[in-house]
Short mmCIF file of the C-alpha atoms (twelve columns), coordinates in Angstrom:
data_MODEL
# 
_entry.id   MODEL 
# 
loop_
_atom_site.group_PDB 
_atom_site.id 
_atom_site.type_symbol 
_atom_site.label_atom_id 
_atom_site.label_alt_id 
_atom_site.label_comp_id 
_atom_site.label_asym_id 
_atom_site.label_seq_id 
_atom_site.Cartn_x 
_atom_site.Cartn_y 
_atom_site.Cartn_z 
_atom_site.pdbx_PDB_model_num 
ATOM 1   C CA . UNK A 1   -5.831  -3.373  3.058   1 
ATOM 2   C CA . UNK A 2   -5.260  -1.576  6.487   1 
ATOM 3   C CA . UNK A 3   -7.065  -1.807  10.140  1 
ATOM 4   C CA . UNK A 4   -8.678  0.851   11.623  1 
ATOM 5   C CA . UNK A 5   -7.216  4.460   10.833  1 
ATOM 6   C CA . UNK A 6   -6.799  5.369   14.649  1 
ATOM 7   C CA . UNK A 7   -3.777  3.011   15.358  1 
ATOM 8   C CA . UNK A 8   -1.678  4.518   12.597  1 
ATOM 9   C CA . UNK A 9   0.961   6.769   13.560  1 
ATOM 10  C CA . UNK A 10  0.010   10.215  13.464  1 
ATOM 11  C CA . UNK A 11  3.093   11.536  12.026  1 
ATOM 12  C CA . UNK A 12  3.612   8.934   9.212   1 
ATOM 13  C CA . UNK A 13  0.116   9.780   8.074   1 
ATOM 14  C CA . UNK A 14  0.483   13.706  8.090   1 
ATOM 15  C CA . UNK A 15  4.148   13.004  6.014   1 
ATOM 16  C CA . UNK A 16  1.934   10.653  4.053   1 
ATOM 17  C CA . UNK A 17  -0.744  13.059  2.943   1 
ATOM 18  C CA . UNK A 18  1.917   16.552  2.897   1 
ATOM 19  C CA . UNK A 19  3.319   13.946  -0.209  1 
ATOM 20  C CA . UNK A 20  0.386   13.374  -1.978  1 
ATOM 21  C CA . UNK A 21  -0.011  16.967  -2.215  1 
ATOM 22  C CA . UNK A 22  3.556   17.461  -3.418  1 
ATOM 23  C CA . UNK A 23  2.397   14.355  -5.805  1 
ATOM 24  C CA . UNK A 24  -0.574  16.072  -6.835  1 
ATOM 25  C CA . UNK A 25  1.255   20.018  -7.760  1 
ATOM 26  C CA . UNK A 26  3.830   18.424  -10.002 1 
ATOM 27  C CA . UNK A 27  0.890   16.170  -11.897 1 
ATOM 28  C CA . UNK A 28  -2.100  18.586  -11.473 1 
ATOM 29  C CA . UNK A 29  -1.024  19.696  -15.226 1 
ATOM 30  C CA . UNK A 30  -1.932  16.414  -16.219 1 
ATOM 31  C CA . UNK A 31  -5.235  16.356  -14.722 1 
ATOM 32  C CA . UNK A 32  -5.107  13.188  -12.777 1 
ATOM 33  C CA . UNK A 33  -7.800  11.969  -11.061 1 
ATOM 34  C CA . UNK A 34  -8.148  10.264  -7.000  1 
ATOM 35  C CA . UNK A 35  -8.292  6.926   -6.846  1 
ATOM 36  C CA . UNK A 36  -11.706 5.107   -5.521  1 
ATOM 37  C CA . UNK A 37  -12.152 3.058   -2.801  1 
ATOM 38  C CA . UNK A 38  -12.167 -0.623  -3.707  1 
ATOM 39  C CA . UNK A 39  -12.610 -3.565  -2.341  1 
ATOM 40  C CA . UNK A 40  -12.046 -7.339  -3.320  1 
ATOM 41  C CA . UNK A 41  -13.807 -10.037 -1.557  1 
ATOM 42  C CA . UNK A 42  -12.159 -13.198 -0.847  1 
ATOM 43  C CA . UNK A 43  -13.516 -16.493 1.174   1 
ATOM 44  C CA . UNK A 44  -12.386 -15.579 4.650   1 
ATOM 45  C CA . UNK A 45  -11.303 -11.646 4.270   1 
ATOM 46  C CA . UNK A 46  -11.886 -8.899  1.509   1 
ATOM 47  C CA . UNK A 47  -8.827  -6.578  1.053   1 
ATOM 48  C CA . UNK A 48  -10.077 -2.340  0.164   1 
ATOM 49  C CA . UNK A 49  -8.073  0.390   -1.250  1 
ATOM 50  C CA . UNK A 50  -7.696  3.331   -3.087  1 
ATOM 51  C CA . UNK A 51  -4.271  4.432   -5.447  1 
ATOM 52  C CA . UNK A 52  -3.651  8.037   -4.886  1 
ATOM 53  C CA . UNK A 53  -4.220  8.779   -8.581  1 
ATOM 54  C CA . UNK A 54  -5.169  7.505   -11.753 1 
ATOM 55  C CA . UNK A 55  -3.873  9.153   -14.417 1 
ATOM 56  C CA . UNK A 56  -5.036  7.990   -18.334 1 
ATOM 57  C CA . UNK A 57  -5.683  4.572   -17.234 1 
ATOM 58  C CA . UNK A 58  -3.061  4.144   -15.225 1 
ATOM 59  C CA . UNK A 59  -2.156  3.920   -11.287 1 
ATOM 60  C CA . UNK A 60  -0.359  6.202   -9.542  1 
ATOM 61  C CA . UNK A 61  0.858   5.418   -5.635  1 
ATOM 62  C CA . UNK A 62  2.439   8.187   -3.705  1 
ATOM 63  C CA . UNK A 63  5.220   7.445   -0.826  1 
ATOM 64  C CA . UNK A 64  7.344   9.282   1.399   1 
ATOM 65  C CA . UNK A 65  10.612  8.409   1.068   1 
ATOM 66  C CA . UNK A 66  14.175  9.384   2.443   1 
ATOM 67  C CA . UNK A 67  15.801  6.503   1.330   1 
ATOM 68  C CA . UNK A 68  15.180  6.279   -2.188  1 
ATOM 69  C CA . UNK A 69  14.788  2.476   -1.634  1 
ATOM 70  C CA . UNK A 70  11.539  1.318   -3.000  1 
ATOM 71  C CA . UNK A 71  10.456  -1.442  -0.534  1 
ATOM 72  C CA . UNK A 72  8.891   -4.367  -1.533  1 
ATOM 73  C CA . UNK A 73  5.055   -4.101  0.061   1 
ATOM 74  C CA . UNK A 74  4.708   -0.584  -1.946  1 
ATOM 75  C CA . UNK A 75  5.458   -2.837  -5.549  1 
ATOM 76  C CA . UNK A 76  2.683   -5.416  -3.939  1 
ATOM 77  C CA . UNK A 77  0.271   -2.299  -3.274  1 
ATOM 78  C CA . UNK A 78  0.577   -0.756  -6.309  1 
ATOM 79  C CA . UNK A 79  0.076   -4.314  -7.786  1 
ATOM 80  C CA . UNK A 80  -3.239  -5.039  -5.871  1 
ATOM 81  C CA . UNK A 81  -4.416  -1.751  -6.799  1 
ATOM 82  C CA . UNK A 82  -3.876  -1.824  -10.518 1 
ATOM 83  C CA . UNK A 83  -5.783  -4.906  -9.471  1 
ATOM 84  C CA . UNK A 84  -8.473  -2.729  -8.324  1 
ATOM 85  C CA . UNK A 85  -8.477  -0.543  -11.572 1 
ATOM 86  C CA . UNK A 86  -8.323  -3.228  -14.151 1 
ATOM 87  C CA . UNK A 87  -4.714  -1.581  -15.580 1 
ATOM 88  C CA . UNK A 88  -1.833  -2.491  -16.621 1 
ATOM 89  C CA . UNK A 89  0.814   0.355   -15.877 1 
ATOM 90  C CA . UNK A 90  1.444   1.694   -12.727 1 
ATOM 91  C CA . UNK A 91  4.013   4.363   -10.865 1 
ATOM 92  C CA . UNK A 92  5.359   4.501   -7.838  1 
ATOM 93  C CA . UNK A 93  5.844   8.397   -7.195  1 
ATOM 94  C CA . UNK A 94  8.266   8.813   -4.141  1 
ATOM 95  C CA . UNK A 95  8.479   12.162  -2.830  1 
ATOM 96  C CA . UNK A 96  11.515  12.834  -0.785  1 
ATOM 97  C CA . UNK A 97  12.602  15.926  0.826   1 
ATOM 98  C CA . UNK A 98  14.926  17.108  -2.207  1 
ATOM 99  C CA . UNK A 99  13.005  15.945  -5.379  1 
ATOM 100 C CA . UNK A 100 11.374  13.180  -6.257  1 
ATOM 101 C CA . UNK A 101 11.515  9.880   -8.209  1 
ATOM 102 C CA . UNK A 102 8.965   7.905   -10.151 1 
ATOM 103 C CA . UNK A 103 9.441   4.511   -11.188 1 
ATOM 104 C CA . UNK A 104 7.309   2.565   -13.768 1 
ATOM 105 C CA . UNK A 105 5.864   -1.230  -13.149 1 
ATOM 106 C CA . UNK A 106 3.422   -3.579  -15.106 1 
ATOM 107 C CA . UNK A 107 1.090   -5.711  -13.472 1 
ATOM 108 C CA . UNK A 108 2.444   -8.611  -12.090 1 
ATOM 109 C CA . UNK A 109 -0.103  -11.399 -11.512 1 
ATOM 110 C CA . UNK A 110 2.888   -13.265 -9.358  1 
ATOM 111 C CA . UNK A 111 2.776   -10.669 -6.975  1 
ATOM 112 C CA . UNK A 112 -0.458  -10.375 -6.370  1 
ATOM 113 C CA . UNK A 113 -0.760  -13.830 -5.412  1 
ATOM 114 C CA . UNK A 114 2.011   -13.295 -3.080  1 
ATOM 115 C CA . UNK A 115 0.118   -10.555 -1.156  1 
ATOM 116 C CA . UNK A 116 -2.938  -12.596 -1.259  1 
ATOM 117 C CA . UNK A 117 -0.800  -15.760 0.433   1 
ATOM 118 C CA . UNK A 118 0.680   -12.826 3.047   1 
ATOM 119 C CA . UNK A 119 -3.057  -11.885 3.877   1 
ATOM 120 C CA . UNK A 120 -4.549  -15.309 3.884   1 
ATOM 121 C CA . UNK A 121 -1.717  -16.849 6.270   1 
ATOM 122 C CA . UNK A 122 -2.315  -13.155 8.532   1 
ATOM 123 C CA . UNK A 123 -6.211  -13.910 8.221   1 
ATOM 124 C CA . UNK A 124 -6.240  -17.382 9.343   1 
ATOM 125 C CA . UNK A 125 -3.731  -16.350 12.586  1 
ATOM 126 C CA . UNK A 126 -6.085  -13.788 13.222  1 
ATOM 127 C CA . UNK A 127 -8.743  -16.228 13.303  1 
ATOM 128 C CA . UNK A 128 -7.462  -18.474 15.469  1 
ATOM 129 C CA . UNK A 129 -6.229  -16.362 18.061  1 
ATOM 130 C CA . UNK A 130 -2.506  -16.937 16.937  1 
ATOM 131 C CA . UNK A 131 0.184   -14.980 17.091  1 
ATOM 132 C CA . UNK A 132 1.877   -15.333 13.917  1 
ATOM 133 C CA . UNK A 133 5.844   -16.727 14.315  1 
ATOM 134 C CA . UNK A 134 7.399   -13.007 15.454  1 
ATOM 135 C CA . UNK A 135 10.358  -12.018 12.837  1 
ATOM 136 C CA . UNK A 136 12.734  -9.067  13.026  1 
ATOM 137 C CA . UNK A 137 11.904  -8.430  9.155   1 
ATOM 138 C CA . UNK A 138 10.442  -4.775  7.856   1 
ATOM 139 C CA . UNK A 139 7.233   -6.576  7.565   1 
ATOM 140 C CA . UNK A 140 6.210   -7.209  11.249  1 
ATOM 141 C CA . UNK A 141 8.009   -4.035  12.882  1 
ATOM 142 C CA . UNK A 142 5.826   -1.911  10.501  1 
ATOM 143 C CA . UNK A 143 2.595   -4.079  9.732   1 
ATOM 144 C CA . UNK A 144 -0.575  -2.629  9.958   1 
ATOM 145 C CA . UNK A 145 -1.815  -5.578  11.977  1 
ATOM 146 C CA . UNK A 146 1.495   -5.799  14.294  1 
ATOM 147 C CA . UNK A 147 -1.165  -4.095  17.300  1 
ATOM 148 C CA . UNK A 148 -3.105  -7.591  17.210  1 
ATOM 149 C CA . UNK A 149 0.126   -9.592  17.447  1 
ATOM 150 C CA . UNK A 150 1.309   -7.209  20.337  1 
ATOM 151 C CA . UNK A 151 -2.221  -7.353  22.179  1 
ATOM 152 C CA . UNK A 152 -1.766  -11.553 22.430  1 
ATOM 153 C CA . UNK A 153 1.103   -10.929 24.775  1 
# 
């Protein structure tokens, strides 16, 4: 689901991985197991990922978090992922600095066909050499793709 690993932000992706292995000490008893890469081809795009864990069947996604506010693109991961896996019962495990906090979720077909809208509208700007309409929202100031918008200008 992301670009190229280089234009990530260094520190987000060393807090990113310093929580999975926080994840992975409290559920290590359990014997979980790491995701695999996936990947889901579509007419104009194909969308790849890989959940943190899988644990009996079901999908376990890892994110730092100070705010204890579980956004709504992490629900829309975890969604395309137990995609990926073919389950129905996924976590979101967010690992703050004092403790952590996991929250159950079903699969929800609904939003899955909401990200797959989100990418097909960001695959056909992409195509044409658009810029998609610029918004203030969470989604553009910390989209993956926001360094193709930014290199139209």
């Amino acid at each position: 689901m992301y670009p190229e690993e280089d234009i990530f932000d260094v520190a987000k992706r060393e807090s990113g991985i310093l929580a999975e292995a926080r994840a992975y000490e409290y559920l290590k008893k359990f014997y979980p197991r790491k995701g695999r890469n996936r990947k889901l081809y579509f007419r104009n795009f194909s969308l790849s990922g890989r959940p943190d864990f899988i644990l009996n069947g079901a999908v376990i996604e890892v994110k730092k978090s100070r705010l204890w506010k579980i956004r709504r693109e992490w629900i829309a991961q975890l969604n395309l992922y137990l995609l990926f896996e073919k389950s129905e019962d996924g976590y979101l495990f967010e690992v703050g600095d004092n403790g952590f906090r996991i929250t159950k979720y079903k699969f929800n077909p609904e939003i899955v066909r909401g990200a797959i809208d989100y990418f097909s509208i960001l695959e056909r700007h992409i195509s044409r050499n658009k810029i998609p309409v610029k918004s203030n929202s969470h989604y553009c100031k910390h989209c993956s793709y926001r360094h193709l918008c930014e290199s139209f200008k």
